[in-house]
N, C-alpha and C positions, 0 to 999 in steps of 0.2 A: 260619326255616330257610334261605332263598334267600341273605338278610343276610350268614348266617354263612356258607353257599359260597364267597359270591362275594367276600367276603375274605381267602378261603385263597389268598396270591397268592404264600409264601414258606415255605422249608423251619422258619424258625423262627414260622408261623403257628402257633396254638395249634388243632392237630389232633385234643388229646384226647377221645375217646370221639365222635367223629365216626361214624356209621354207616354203613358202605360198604357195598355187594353186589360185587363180582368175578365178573364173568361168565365163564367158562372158564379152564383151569389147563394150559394150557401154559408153554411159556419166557416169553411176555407176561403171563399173567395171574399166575404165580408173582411176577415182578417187581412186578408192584403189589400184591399181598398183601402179599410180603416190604416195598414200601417202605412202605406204610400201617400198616403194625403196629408196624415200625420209631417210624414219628411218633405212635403212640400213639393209634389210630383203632381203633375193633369189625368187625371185618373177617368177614364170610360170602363164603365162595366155593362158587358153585354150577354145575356141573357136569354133564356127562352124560357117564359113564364115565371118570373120573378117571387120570388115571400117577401107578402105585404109590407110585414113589420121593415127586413131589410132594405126593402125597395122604397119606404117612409124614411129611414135613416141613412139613405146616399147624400141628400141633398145636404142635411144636416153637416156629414164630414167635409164635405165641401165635392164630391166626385158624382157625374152624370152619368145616367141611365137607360142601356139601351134595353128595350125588351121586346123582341119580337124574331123571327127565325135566325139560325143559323146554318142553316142547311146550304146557304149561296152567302158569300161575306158581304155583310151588309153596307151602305154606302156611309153609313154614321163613320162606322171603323175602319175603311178607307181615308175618309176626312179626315179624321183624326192623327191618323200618319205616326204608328204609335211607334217608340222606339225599342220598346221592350211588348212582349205579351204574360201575363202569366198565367195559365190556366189551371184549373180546380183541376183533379185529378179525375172526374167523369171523362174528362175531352179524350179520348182513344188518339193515336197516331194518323189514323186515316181521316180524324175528322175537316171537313171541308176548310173551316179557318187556320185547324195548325197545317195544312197541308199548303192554304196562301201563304201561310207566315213563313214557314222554313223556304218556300221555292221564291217570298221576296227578300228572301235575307234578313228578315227582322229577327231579333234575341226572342228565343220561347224559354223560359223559367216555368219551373214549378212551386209551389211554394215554399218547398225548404230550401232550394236554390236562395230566392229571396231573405229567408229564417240566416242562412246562414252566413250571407254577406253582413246582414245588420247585428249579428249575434252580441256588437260588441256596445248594444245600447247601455246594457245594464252587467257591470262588472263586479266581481269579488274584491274582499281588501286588497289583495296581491295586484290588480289594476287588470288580471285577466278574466275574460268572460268563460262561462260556463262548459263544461268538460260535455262531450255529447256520447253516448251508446246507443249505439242501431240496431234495430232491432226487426228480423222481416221473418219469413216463410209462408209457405201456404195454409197451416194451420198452428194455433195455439201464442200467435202473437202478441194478442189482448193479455192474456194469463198471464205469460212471459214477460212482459212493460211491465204489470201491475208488481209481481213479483219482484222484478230487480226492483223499482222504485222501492218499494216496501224495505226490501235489504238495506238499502242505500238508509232510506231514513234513519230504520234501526240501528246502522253504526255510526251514527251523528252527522250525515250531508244532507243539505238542501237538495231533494231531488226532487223531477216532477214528470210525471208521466205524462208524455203529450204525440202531435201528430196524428196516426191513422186511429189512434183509441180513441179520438173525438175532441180533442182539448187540440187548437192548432200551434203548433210551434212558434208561430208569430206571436201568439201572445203567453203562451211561456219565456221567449225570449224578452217581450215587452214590459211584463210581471216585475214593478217596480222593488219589489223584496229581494230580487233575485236567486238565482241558485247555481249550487256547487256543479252539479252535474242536472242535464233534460235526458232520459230516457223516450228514444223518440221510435216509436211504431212507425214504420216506413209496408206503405202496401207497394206493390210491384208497380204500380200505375205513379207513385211519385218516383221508385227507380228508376222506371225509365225515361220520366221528366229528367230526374240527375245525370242521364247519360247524357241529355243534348251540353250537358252544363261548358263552360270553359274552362280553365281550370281553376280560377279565381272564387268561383260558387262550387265549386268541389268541396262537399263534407270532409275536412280528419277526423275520423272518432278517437275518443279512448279506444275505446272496444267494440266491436261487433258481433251480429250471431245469424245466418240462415238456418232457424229450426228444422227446416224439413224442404221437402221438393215433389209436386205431386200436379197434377193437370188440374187448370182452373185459370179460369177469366185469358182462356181460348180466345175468343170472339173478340175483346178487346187488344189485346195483343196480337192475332193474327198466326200464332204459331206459337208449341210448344218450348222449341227454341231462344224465340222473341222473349218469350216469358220468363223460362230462365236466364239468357243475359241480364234483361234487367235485373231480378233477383243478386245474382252474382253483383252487379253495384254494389251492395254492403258492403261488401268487403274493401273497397277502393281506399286507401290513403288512411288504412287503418293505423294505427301507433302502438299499441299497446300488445290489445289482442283478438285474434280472430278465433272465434269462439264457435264452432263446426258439430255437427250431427254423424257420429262413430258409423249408427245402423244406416245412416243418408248416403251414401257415395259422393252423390248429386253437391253435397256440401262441402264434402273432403275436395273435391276436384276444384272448386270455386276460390278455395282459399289457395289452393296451389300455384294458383292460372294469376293472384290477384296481386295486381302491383301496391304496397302497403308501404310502409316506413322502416325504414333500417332498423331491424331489433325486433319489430313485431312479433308472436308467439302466437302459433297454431294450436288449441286449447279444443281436445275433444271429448262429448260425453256421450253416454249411452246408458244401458242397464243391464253391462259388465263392467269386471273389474277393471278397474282405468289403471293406463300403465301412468309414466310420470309426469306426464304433463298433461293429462284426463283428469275430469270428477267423473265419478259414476258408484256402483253399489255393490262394498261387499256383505254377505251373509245377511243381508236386511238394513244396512247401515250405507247411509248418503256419507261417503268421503271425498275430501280434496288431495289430488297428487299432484295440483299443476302449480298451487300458488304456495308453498310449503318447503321451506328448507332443507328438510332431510326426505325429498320425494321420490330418493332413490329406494328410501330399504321404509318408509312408512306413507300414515296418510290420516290426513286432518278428519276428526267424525263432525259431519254437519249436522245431521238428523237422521232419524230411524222413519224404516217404513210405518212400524206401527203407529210411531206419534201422529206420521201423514193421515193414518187412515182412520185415527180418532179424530182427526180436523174432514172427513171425505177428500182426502187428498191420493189418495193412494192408486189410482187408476194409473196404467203403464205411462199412458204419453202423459198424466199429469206430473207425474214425477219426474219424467224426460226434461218439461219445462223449469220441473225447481232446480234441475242439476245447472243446464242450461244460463239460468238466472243469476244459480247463485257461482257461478263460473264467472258472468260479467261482473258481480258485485266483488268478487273476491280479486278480479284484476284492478279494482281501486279501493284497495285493503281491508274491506269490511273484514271484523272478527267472525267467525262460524260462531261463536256464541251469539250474534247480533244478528246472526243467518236464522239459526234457528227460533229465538224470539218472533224475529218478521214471521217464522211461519206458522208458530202458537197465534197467531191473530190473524191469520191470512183467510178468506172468506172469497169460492170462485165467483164468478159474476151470473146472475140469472143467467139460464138457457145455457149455462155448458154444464153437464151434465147432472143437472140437478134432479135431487130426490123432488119429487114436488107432493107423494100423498105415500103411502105405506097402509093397505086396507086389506081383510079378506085373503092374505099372504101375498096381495099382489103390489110390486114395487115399480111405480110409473114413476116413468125419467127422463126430465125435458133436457134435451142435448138440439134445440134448435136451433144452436149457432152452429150445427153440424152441416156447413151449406156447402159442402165438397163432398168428395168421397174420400179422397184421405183421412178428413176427420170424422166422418160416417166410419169407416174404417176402425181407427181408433178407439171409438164407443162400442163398436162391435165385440171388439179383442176385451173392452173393459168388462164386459156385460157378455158373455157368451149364450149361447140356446136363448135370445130375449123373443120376443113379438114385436117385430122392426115395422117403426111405421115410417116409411121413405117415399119421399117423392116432392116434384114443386118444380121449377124448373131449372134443367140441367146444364145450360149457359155452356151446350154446345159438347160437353164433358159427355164420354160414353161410360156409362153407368157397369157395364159386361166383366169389367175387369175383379170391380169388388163383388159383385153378386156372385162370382166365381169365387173368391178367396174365402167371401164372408156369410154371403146369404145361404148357402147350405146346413149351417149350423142352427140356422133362425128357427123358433119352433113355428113360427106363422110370420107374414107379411100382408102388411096392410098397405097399399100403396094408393097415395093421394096425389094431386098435382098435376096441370097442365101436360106435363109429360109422361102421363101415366105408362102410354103404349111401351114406350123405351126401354120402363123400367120393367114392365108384365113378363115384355120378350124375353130381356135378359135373366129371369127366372125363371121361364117355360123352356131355355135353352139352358142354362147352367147351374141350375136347385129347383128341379121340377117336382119334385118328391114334397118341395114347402110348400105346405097349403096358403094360398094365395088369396085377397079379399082387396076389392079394385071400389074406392068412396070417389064414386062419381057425382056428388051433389056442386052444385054450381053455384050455392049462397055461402060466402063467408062463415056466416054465423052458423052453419048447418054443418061445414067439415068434418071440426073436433068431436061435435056430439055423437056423428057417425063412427068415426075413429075408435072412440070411446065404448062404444054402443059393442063394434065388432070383438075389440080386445077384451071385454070381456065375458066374450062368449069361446073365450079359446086358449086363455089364460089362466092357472089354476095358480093352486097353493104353490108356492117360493119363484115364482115366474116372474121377472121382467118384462115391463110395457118399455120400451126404447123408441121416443121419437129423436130420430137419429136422419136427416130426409137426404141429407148427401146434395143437395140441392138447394137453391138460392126459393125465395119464398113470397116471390112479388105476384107472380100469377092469382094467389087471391088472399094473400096478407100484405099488409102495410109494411110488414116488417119480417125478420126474425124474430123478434119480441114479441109481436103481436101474436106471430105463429104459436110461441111457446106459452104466451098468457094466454091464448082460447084453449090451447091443450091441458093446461093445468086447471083452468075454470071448468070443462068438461068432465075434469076426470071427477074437483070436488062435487057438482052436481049430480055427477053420477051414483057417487060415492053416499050422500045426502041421502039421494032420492032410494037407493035401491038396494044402499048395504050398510043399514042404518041399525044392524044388529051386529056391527063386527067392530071388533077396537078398529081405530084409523090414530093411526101416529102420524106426525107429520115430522118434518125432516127434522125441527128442532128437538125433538123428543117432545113437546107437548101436548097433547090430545084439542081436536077441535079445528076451530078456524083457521087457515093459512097466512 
């Protein structure tokens, strides 16, 4: 059985009647149903609590459906006697079926294990498939994919942003147009899928990059440690270039440690001067010293801070990620003229730090994809003296750290979220002097307007409203999204209702509705 695994290395590998289990049925795990069934493999997907729609379109592909606990491995997936597992990236290490699966010796994959055996469905003229860049850290990942994708474009490659940004690799690789290079958002939970891999479903990238290194998703992982090994996977069997974080440590050591390909190139940025094989910023100007033939005595100009921050690009870590970006884009030759184009049109994604209303000189600013303190962190340094409204829950992460570095400068905090006490404490012990305002309402729809209600009663003329929560946001949002569209609906209502005599600009510069 192992035999026949581990020479499934190609889409035209003989898949038939191969036994898979499919661990969860979301957007990832439908992709690997749909591509396994597709190749001719007995597909069981098992489930707890399944979506309709996908759980209407199993039978359809031809693969059955188990839906009901996994808490004790159920007897369906016994019977089934699968050869292979792959599971969606929720399943933790501890969980009860990969814990059967690894102690009965069955292959566990994760999806891009999968992604990258078949890589070779859909090829370029040259007869080879698609060039891949890795892309991970604990904050600013999403920016970072959309970014290099955008580069890539603008210097004429098929590129496509996929993986943890929501689009799954499987079907970027299945994407009958194909493309030159996939820019693939890797979250730490498919890393550490990659680590079971063999070496056969081992990623080479062009290039790789660990943005940053910061505590987060503890509880799934099990330990700080755990969490950075996997991270550290990006870098594995790199070719090109390993693309590191200057101000990181944590990243520099990563690439050191990482066994890569003969020739590889250690490539670091920050926001100092980069020596010669760094991008980073002199005198206000984004330069390359790393991909540039004369990088001993000069240095390629890619763009200017000011241009950034007529696009609202100019925030510390956002420009960390364009150096970053355009680091990987420039290890597969993009022109800096094509660099900087990508980033005349470049537009962040809701909820990372978005201007959302400009009223009464108060500037509220949805940073709800802020669900660490890292990147709570970050928003911080971008936005100094703001009215920080933090909280939701903290996924185990002790909050102590940055309310020491960062919450002292806060003119106010408002703290919301299941984990309120955590976050109170860590202010009554380490920014006691910040006045302090604790939105204890229990109805979804009632938080923001709270929120709302309080910031401006304590926020004046040129002040920042920062929701920034350092904290994951399921305790009583559906979402981050959701978090950030009731904060931005609260502030216009407010805005409406109460300060209906003051210009209100909104981010576009136009007056009025959002």
């Amino acid at each position: 059985m192992t035999a026949r695994v581990d020479s499934l290395t190609s889409w035209n590998a003989d898949w038939t009647g191969l036994r898979v289990a499919v661990l969860g049925l979301s957007v990832t795990g439908f992709s690997v149903a749909d591509t396994l069934t597709e190749l001719g493999a007995r597909v069981l997907v098992a489930t707890e609590g399944a979506d309709a729609e996908y759980a209407r379109l199993l039978p359809v592909i031809g693969a059955t459906l188990y839906d009901g606990s996994l808490q004790t491995v159920p007897d369906a997936l016994v019977a089934h006697a699968p050869e292979v597992i792959i599971a969606s990236p929720g399943f933790p290490p501890h969980h009860p079926v990969i814990r059967w699966a690894r102690e009965s010796g069955v292959a566990v994959w994760g999806d891009i294990e999968l992604a990258w055996r078949v890589r070779d469905k859909v090829v370029r003229p040259d007869g080879r498939p698609a060039d891949w860049v890795l892309i991970t850290g604990t904050n600013g990942k999403t920016t970072t994919t959309q970014l290099t994708a955008s580069m890539l474009v603008a210097g004429g490659l098929r590129a496509a942003p996929c993986g943890n940004i929501g689009v799954p690799v499987l079907d970027a690789v299945r994407d009958p147009s194909g493309f030159d290079v996939l820019v693939v958002e890797l979250s730490s939970h498919q890393l550490w899928y990659l680590g079971l891999a063999a070496e056969a479903g081992q990623p080479s990238p062009h290039a790789s990059v660990c943005l940053n290194l910061a505590d987060d998703h503890l509880e799934w992982h099990g330990s700080f440690s755990a969490y950075r090994d996997a991270k550290a996977l990006v870098y594995r069997n790199t070719r090109i270039a390993c693309v590191y974080n200057k101000s990181d440590v944590a990243t520099r050591e990563m690439v050191e440690e990482a066994e890569v390909i003969e020739g590889c190139r250690a490539i670091g940025f920050d926001l100092g001067v980069p020596g010669p094989s760094d991008v980073g910023l002199v005198d206000g100007i984004l330069v390359d010293r790393a991909f540039h033939g004369e990088r001993h005595t000069s240095a390629l100009e890619l763009t200017t801070v000011d241009e950034l921050a007529a696009r609202d690009l100019a925030a510390p870590h956002v420009v960390a990620n364009i150096l970053a970006a355009a680091a990987l884009a420039r290890s597969l030759d993009v022109e800096p003229a094509a660099i900087r184009d990508a980033l005349l049109a470049f537009r962040l994604d809701p909820h990372r730090i978005e201007v959302v209303a400009r009223a009464a000189g108060i500037t509220w600013v949805d940073d709800s994809k802020a669900t660490n303190p890292h990147a709570a962190s970050s928003s911080l340094a971008a936005f100094p003296g703001a009215v920080w409204v933090v909280g939701g829950l903290l996924k185990g992460v002790d909050i102590s750290a940055l309310v020491a570095a960062r919450g002292g400068a806060s003119k106010a905090a408002i703290v919301i979220g299941e984990d309120r006490a955590a976050v109170v404490a860590a202010f009554e012990r380490h920014a006691p002097a910040v006045p302090l305002f604790e939105v204890d309402a229990t109805q979804t729809e009632d938080v923001m307007a709270r929120v709302v209600e309080l910031a401006v009663g304590v926020a004046g003329e040129g002040d920042v409203v920062l929701l920034a929560p350092a904290a994951a946001s399921f305790d009583q949002f559906a979402s981050y999204a959701d978090r950030g569209r009731r904060f931005a609906q609260a502030v216009r209502e407010r805005i409406g209702r109460g300060d209906g005599d003051h210009d209100t600009e909104q981010p576009d510069g136009s007056d009025g509705g959002h």
